[in-house]
C-alpha positions as CSV (number, residue, x, y, z in Angstrom):
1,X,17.7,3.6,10.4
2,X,18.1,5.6,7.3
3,X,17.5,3.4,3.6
4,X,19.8,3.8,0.3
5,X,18.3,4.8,-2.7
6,X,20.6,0.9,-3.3
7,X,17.9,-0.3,-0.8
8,X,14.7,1.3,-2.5
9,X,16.2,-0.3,-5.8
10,X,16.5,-3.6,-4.5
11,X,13.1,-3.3,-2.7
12,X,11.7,-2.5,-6.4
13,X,13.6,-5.5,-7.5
14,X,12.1,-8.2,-5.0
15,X,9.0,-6.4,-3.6
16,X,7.3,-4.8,-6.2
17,X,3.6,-5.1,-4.6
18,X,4.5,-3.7,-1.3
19,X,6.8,-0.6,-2.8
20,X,3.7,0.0,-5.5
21,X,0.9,0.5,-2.7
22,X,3.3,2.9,-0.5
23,X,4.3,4.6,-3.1
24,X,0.0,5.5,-3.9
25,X,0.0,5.6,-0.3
26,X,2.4,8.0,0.5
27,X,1.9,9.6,-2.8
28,X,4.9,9.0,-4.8
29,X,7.3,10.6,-1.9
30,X,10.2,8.1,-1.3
31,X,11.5,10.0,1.6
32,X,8.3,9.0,3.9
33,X,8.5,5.4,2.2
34,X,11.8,5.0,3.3
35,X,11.0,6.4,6.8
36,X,7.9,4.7,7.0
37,X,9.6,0.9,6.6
38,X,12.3,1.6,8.5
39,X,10.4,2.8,11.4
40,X,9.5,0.3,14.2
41,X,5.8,-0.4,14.2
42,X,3.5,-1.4,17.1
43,X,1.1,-3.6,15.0
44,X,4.2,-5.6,13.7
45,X,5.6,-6.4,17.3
46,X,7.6,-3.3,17.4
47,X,9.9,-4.5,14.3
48,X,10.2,-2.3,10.8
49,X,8.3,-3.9,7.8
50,X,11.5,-3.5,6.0
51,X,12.7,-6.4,8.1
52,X,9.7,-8.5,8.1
53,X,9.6,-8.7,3.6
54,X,11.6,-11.7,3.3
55,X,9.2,-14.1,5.0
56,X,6.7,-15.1,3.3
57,X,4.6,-14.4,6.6
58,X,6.7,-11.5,7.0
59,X,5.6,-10.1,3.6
60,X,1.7,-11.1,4.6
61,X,1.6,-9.3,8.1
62,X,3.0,-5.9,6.2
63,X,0.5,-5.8,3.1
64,X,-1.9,-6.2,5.8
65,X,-1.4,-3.6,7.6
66,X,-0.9,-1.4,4.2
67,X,-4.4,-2.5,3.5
68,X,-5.8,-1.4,7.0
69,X,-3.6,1.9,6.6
70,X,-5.7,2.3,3.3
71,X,-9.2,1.2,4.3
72,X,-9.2,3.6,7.7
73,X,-9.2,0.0,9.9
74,X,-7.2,0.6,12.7
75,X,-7.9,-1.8,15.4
């Protein structure tokens, strides 16, 4: 699944925290932010965090896997 810069924009517009920390994540690169919530994840129940954000629990499940991401906790 390929995102819009449209998409990114809107993502800006409704999910500021989570586009913040993968963009310091990923280091500013927008390509492998795009790539990276549109890809199917393991840890989520093999679903893309882009289509977990509008939950509330959704939203929760994806920071914290950011947060393991950034802290080297991958169990």
């Amino acid at each position: 699944m390929h995102m819009s810069k449209d998409k990114l924009e809107a993502l800006s517009k409704n999910h500021q925290d989570v586009l913040d920390e993968l963009m310091y994540l990923f280091k500013n690169n927008e390509q492998q932010v795009m790539i990276w919530l549109t890809s199917d994840k393991a840890p989520l129940c093999d679903v893309s965090p882009l289509s977990l954000l509008d939950s509330r629990a959704g939203k929760e499940k994806v920071l914290d896997m950011i947060y393991r991401i950034k802290t080297g906790d991958f169990s």
